[in-house]
N, C-alpha and C positions, 0 to 999 in steps of 0.2 A: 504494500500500500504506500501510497504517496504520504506526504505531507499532510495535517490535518486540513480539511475546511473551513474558515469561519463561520460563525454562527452557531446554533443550538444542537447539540446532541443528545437526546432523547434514551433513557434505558427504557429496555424489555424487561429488565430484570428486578425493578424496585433502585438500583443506582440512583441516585440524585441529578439530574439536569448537568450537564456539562456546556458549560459556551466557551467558544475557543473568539479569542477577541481579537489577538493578532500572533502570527507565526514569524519569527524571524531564523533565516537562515544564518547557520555558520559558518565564515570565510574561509577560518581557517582548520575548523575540522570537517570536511565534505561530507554528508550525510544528515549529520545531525541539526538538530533543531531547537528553538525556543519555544515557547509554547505559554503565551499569555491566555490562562483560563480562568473560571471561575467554574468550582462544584456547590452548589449546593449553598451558592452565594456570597463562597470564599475565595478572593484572588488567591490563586497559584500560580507558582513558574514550574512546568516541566521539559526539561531537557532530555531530549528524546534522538532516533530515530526511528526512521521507516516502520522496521519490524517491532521494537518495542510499541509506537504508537497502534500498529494491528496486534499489537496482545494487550492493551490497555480496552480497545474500543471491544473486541471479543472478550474478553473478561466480564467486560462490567453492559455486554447486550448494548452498548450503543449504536446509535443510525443519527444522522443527518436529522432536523425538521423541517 
């Protein structure tokens, strides 16, 4: 999976709302990610890539709204 989406993600599973508000790429480590969110009404920073962000989004049933 790519980079996240902005906007609202949604669990199937009971998870709390997830909004990803801004993604910022890293220069100088290729892949990986910023990841300005809010869960559940709580700013977060996660620092991610690709494949961690598709076991994050599978983990916790999220989708897109």
């Amino acid at each position: 999976m790519a980079k996240p989406a902005t906007g609202i993600w949604k669990s199937g599973s009971g998870f709390p709302e997830v909004t990803v508000r801004a993604v910022k790429e890293y220069t100088d480590a290729e892949g990986y990610f910023l990841a300005a969110v809010d869960i559940a009404g709580e700013p977060e920073s996660l620092e991610l890539d690709p494949e961690e962000w598709d076991i994050f989004v599978k983990a916790n049933a999220l989708m897109p709204a």
